[in-house]
Rosetta silent file (secondary structure, phi, psi, omega in degrees, C-alpha in Angstrom):
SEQUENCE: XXXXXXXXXXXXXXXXXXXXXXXXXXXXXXXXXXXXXXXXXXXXXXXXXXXXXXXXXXXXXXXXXXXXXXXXXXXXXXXXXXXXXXXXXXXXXXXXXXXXXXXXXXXXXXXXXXXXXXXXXXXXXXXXXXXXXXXXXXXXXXXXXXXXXXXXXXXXXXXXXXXXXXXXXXXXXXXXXXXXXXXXXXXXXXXXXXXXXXXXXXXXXXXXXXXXXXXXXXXXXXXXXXXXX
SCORE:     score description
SCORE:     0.000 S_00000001
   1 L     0.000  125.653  163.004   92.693   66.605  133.553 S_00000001
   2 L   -66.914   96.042  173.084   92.305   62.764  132.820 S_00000001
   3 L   -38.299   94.202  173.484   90.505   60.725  135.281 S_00000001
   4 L   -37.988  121.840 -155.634   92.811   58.094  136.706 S_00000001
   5 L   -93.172  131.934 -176.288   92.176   54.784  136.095 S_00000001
   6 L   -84.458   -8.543 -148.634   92.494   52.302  139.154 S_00000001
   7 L   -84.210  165.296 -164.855   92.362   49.158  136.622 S_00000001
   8 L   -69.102  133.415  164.436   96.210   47.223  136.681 S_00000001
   9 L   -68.402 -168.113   94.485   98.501   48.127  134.350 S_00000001
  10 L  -107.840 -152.306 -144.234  101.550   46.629  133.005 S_00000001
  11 L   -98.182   17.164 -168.552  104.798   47.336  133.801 S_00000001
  12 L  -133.042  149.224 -164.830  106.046   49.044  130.103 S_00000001
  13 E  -151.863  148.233  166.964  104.566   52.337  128.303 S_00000001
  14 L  -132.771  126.870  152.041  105.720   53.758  125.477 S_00000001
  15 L  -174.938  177.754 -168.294  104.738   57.485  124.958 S_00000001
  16 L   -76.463  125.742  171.859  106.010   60.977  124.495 S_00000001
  17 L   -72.359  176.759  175.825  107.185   63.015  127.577 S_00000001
  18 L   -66.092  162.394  148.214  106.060   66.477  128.492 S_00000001
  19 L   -60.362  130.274  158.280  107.409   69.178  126.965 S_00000001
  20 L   -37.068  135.387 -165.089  109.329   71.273  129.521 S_00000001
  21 L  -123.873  159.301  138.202  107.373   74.191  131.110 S_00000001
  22 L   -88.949  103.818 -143.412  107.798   77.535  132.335 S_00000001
  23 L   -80.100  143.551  144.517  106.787   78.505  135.899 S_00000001
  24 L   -84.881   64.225 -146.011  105.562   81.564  136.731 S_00000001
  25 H   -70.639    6.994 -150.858  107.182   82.098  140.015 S_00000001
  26 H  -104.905  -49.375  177.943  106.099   85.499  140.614 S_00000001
  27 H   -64.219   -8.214 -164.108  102.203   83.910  140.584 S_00000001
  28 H   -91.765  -38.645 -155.369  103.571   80.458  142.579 S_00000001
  29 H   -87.137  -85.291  157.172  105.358   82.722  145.379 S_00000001
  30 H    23.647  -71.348  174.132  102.443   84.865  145.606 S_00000001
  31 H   -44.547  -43.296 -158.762  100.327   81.905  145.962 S_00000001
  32 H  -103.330   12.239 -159.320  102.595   80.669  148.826 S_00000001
  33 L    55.849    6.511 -177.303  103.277   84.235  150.141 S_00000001
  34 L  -130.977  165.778  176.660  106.921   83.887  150.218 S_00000001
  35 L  -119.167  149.733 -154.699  110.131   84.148  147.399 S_00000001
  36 L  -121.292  104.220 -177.889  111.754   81.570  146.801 S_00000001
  37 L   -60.960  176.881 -161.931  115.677   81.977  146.494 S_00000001
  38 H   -85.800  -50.794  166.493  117.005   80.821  143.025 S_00000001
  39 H   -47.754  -64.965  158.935  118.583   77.262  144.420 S_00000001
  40 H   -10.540 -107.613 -122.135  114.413   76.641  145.744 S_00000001
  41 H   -78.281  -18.399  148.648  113.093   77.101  142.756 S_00000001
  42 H   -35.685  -45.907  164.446  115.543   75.453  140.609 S_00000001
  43 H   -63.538  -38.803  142.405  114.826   72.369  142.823 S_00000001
  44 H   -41.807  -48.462  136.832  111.278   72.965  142.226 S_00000001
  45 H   -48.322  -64.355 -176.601  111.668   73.150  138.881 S_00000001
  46 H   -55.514  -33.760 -172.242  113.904   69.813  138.742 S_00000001
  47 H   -80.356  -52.867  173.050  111.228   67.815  141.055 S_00000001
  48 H   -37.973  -68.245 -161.646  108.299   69.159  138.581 S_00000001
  49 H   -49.644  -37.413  146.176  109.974   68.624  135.405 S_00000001
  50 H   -28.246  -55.324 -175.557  110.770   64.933  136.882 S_00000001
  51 H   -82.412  -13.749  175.409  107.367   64.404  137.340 S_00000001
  52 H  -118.087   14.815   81.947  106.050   65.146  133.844 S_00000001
  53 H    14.515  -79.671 -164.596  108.596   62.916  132.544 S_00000001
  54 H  -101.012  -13.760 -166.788  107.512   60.223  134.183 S_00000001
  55 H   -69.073  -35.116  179.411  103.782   60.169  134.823 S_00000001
  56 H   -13.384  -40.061 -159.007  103.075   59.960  131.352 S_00000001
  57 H   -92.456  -22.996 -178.574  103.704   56.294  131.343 S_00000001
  58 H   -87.481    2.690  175.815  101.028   55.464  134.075 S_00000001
  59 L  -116.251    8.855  169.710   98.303   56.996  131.841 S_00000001
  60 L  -134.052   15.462  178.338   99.488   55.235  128.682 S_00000001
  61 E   -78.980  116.256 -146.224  100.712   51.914  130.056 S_00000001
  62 L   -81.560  130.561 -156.870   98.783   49.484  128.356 S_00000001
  63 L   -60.279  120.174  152.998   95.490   47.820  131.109 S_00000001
  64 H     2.271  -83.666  157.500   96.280   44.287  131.922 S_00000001
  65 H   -67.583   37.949  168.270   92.992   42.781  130.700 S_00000001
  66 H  -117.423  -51.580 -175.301   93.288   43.913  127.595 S_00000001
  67 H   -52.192  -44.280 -176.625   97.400   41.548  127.155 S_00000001
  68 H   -36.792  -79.991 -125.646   94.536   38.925  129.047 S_00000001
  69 H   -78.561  -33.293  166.232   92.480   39.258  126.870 S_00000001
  70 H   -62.114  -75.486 -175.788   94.985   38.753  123.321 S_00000001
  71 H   -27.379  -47.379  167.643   96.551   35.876  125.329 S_00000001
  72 H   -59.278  -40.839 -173.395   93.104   34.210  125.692 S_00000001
  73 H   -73.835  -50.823 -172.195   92.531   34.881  122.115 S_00000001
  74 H   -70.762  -14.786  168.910   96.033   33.463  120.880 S_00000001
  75 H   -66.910  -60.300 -161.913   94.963   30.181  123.207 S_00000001
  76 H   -49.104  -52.802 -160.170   91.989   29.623  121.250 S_00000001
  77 H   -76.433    0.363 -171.797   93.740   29.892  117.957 S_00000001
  78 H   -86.107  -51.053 -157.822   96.752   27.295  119.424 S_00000001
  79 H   -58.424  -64.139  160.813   93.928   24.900  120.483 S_00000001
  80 H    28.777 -112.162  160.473   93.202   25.007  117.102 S_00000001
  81 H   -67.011  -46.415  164.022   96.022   24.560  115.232 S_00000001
  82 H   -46.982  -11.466  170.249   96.606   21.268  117.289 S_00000001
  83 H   -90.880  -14.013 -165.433   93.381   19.947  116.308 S_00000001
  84 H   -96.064  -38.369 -178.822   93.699   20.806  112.773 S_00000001
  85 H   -75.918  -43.124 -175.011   97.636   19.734  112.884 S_00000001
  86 H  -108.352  -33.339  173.025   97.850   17.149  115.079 S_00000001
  87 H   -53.696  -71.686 -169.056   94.680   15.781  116.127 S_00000001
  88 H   -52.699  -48.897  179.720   92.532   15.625  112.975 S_00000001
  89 H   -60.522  -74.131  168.126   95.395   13.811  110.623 S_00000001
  90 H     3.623  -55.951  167.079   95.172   10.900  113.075 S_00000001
  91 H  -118.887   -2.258  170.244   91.939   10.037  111.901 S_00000001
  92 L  -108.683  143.519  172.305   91.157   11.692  108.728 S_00000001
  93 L   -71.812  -31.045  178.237   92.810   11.153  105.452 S_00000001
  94 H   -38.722  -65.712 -175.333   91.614   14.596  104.007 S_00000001
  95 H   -42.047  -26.963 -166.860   93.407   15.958  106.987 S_00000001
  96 H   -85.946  -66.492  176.895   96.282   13.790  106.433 S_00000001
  97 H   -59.910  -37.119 -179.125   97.022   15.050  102.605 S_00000001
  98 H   -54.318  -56.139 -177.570   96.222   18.305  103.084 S_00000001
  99 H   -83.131   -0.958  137.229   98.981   18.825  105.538 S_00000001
 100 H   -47.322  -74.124 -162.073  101.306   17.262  103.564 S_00000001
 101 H   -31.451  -69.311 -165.120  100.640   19.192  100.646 S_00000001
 102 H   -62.785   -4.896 -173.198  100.590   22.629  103.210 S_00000001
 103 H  -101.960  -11.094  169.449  103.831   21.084  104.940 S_00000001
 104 H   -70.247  -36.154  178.942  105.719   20.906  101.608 S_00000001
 105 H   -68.003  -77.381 -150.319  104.973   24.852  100.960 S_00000001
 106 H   -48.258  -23.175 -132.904  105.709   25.175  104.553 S_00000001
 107 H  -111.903  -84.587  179.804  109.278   23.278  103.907 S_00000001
 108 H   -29.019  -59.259 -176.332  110.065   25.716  100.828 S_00000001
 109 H   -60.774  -41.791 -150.434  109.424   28.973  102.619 S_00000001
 110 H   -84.075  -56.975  153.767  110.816   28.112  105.673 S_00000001
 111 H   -34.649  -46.801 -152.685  114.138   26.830  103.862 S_00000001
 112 H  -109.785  -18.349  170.235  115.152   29.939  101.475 S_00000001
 113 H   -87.968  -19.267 -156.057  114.236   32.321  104.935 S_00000001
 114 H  -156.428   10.922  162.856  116.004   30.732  107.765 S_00000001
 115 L    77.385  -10.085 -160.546  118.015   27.499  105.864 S_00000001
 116 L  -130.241  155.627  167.766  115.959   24.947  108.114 S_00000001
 117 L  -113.427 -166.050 -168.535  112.903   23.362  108.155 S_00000001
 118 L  -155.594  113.008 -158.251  110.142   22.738  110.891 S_00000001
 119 L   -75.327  145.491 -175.291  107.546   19.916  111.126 S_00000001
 120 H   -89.988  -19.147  150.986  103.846   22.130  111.492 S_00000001
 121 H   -38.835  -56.767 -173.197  103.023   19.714  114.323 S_00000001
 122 H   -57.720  -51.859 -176.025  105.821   21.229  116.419 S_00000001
 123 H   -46.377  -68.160 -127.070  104.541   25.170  115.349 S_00000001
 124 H   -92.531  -11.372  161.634  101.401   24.265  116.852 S_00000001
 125 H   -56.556  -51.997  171.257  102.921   22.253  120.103 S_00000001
 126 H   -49.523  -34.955 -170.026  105.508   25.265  120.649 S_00000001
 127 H   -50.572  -72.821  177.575  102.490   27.680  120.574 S_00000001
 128 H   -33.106  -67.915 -177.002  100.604   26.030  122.858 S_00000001
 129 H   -65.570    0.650 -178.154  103.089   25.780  125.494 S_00000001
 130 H   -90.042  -46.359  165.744  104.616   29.143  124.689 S_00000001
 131 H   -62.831  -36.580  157.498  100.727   30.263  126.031 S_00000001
 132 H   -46.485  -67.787  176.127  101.048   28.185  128.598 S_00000001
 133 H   -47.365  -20.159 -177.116  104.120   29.784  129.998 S_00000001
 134 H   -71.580  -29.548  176.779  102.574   33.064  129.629 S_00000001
 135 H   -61.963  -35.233 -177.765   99.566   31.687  131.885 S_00000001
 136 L   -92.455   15.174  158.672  102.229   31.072  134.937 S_00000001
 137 L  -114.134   11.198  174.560  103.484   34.405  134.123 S_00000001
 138 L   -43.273  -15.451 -172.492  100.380   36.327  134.888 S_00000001
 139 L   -78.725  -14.257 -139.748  101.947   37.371  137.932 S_00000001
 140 L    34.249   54.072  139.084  104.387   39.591  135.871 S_00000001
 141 L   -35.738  152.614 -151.532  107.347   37.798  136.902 S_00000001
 142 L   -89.520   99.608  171.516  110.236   38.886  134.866 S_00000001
 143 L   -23.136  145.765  158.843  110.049   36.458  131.731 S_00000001
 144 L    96.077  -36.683  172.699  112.805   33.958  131.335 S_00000001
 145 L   -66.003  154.327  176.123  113.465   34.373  135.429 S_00000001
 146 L   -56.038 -162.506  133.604  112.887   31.600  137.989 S_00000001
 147 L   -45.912  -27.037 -149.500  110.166   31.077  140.573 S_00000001
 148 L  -127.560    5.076  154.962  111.737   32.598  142.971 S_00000001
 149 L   -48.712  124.954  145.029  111.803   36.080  140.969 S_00000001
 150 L   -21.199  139.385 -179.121  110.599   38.997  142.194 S_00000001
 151 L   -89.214  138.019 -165.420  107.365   39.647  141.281 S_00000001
 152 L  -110.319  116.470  161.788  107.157   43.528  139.016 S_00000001
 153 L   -52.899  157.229  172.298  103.762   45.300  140.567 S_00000001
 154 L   -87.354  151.745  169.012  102.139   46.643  137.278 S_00000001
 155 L   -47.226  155.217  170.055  102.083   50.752  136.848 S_00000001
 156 L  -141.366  118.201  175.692   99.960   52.213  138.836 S_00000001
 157 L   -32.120  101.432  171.430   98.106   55.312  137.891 S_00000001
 158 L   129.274  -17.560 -154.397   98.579   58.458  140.646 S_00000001
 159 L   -79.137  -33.205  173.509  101.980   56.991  142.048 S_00000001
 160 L  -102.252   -1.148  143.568  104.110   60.076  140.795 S_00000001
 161 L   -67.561  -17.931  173.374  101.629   62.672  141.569 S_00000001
 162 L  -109.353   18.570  155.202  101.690   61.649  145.248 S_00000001
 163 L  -102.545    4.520  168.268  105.682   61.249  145.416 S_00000001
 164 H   -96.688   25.295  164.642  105.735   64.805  143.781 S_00000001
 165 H   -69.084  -48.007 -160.186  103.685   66.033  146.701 S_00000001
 166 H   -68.710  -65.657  175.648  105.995   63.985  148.907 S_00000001
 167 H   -57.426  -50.750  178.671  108.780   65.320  147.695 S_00000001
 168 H   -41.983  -59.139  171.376  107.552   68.905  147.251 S_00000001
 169 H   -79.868   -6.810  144.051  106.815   69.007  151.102 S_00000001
 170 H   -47.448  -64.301  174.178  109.622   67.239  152.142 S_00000001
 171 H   -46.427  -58.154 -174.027  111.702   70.340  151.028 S_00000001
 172 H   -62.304  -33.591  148.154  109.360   72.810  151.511 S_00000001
 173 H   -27.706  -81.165 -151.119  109.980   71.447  155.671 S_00000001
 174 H   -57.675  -22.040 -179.690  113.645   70.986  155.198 S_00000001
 175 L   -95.541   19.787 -146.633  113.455   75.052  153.805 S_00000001
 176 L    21.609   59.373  161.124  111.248   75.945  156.324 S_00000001
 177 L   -94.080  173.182  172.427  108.561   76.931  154.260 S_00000001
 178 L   -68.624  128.964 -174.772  104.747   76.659  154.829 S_00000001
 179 L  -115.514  -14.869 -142.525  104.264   72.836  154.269 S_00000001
 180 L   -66.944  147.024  159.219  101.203   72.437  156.435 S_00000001
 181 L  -105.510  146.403  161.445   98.060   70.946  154.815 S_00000001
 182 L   -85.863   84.647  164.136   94.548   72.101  155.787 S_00000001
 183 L   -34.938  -26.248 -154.094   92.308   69.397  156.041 S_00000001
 184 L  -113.678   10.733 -176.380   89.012   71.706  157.106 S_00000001
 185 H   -42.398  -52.864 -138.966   89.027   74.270  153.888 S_00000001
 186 H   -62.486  -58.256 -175.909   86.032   72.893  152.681 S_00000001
 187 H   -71.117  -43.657 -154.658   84.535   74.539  156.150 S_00000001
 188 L  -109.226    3.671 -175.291   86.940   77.015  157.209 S_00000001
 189 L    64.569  -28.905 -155.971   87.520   78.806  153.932 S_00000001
 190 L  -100.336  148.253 -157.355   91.153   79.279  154.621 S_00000001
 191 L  -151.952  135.493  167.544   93.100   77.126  152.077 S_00000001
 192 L   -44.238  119.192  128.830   97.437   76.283  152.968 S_00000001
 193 H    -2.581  -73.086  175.454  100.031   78.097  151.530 S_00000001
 194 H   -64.448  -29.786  167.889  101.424   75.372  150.547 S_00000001
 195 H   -78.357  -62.135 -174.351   98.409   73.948  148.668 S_00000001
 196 H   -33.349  -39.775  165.442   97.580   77.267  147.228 S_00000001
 197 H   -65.950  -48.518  161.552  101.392   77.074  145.645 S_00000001
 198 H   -36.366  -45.790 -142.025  100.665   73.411  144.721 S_00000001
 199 H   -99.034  -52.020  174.508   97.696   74.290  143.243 S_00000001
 200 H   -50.525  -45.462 -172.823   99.284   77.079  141.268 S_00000001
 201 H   -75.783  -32.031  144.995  102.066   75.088  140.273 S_00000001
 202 H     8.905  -86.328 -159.584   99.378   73.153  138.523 S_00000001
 203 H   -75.694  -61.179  153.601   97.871   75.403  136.597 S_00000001
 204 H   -42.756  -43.942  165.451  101.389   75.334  134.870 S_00000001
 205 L   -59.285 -174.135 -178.594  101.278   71.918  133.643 S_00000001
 206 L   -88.356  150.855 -166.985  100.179   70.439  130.789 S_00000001
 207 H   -43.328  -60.985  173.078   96.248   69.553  131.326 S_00000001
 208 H   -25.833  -48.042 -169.853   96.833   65.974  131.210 S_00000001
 209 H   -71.740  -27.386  175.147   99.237   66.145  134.158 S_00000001
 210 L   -59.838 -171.064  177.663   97.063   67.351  136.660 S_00000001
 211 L  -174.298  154.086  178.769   95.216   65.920  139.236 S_00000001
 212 L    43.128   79.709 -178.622   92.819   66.588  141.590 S_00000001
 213 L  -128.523   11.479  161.330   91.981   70.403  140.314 S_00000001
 214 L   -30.059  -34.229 -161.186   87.799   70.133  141.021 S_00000001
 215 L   171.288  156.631 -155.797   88.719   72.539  144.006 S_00000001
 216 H   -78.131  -46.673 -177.251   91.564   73.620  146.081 S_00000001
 217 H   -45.758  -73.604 -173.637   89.738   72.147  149.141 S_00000001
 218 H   -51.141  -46.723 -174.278   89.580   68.370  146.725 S_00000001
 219 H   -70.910  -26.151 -162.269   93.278   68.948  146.289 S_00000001
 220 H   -70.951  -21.697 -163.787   94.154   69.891  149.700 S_00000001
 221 H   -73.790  -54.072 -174.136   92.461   66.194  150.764 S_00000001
 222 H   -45.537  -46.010 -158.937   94.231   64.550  147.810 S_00000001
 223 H   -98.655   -3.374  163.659   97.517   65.584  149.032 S_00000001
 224 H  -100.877   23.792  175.479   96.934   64.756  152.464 S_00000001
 225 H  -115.698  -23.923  171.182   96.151   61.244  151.830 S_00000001
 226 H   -50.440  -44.647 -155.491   99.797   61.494  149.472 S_00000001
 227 L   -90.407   16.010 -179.384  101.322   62.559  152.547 S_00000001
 228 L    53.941   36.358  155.676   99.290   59.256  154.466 S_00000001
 229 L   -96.259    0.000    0.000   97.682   62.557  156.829 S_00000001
């Protein structure tokens, strides 16, 4: 199990889903003391399989302050080039030939890739203000979108392990089944049905996907703060 990281995400992940698993219903119904008709656990299965899908992407979504921290970097090197491109030629002569000389190269390359040329003042104006926009987009407003955009929350590590709890007891209701969580295991010894299945159900994933498996008790808490109980 990976410890879940609270620090902000953003909103795009690239990585490889789970590989589909195979439950062992004869240990999950066991677990929950009841069988499970075929439509159950087929729905079980699709709300699982769903979930190791998608969580992947909150534990490989790349942290916020680290795009800060390039963005911060790529400022520095803008500030830079405007001092060396536009600033410095102003008053130096060196400065002045040199970027002919490098704007003449610059002309030549620029020409036989893309037919056009580009004054190297302009790269380093464009930069800047291309970091600039990125600073008033910190909010993760949808590039390219107004003001008045919706703002995109960043991933957030944990969020589809507590809707498949949500969902998982949502059913397990609607099927009458044991849904209840036990808050008092820790004390009382006696551990839910329904966590004990949960728990089971687990076991079955790939390591990564769990959560909360310290103790049955630590899970049963976990999922009754999913279910805001």
């Amino acid at each position: 199990m990976t410890k879940a990281s609270r620090a902000p995400r953003l909103n795009t992940a690239v990585y490889r889903a789970s590989e589909p698993v195979k439950f062992d219903w004869n240990r999950l119904e066991q677990a929950l003391g009841r069988t499970l008709s075929s439509d159950q656990r087929a729905a079980v299965n699709a709300i699982a399989t769903e979930y190791m899908l998608l969580e992947g992407a909150e534990r490989t979504a790349p942290f916020k302050k680290d795009r800060d921290r390039w963005i911060d970097n790529l400022r520095e090197i803008a500030n830079t080039l405007e001092s060396n491109l536009i600033q410095a030629p102003c008053h130096d002569r060196a400065a002045r030939d040199g970027l002919a000389e490098v704007q003449i190269a610059f002309d030549k390359i620029s020409l036989a890739a893309y037919g056009t040329t580009l004054p190297l003042e302009d790269v380093a104006s464009f930069l800047k203000s291309a970091v600039a926009a990125c600073d008033r987009n910190f909010d993760d407003r949808p590039a390219g979108f107004g003001d008045d955009a919706p703002v995109l929350k960043g991933i957030q590590e944990g969020r589809q392990w507590k809707e498949l709890v949500r969902q998982l007891h949502g059913r397990f209701a609607a099927w009458q089944l044991p849904s209840n969580i036990r808050n008092d295991a820790d004390t009382s010894g006696k551990n839910s049905p329904f966590v004990e299945f949960f728990s089971a159900l687990q076991r079955d994933f790939p390591e990564d996907s769990r959560r909360h498996t310290q103790s049955v008790p630590a899970l049963a808490k976990a999922m009754a703060r999913a279910l805001g109980t």
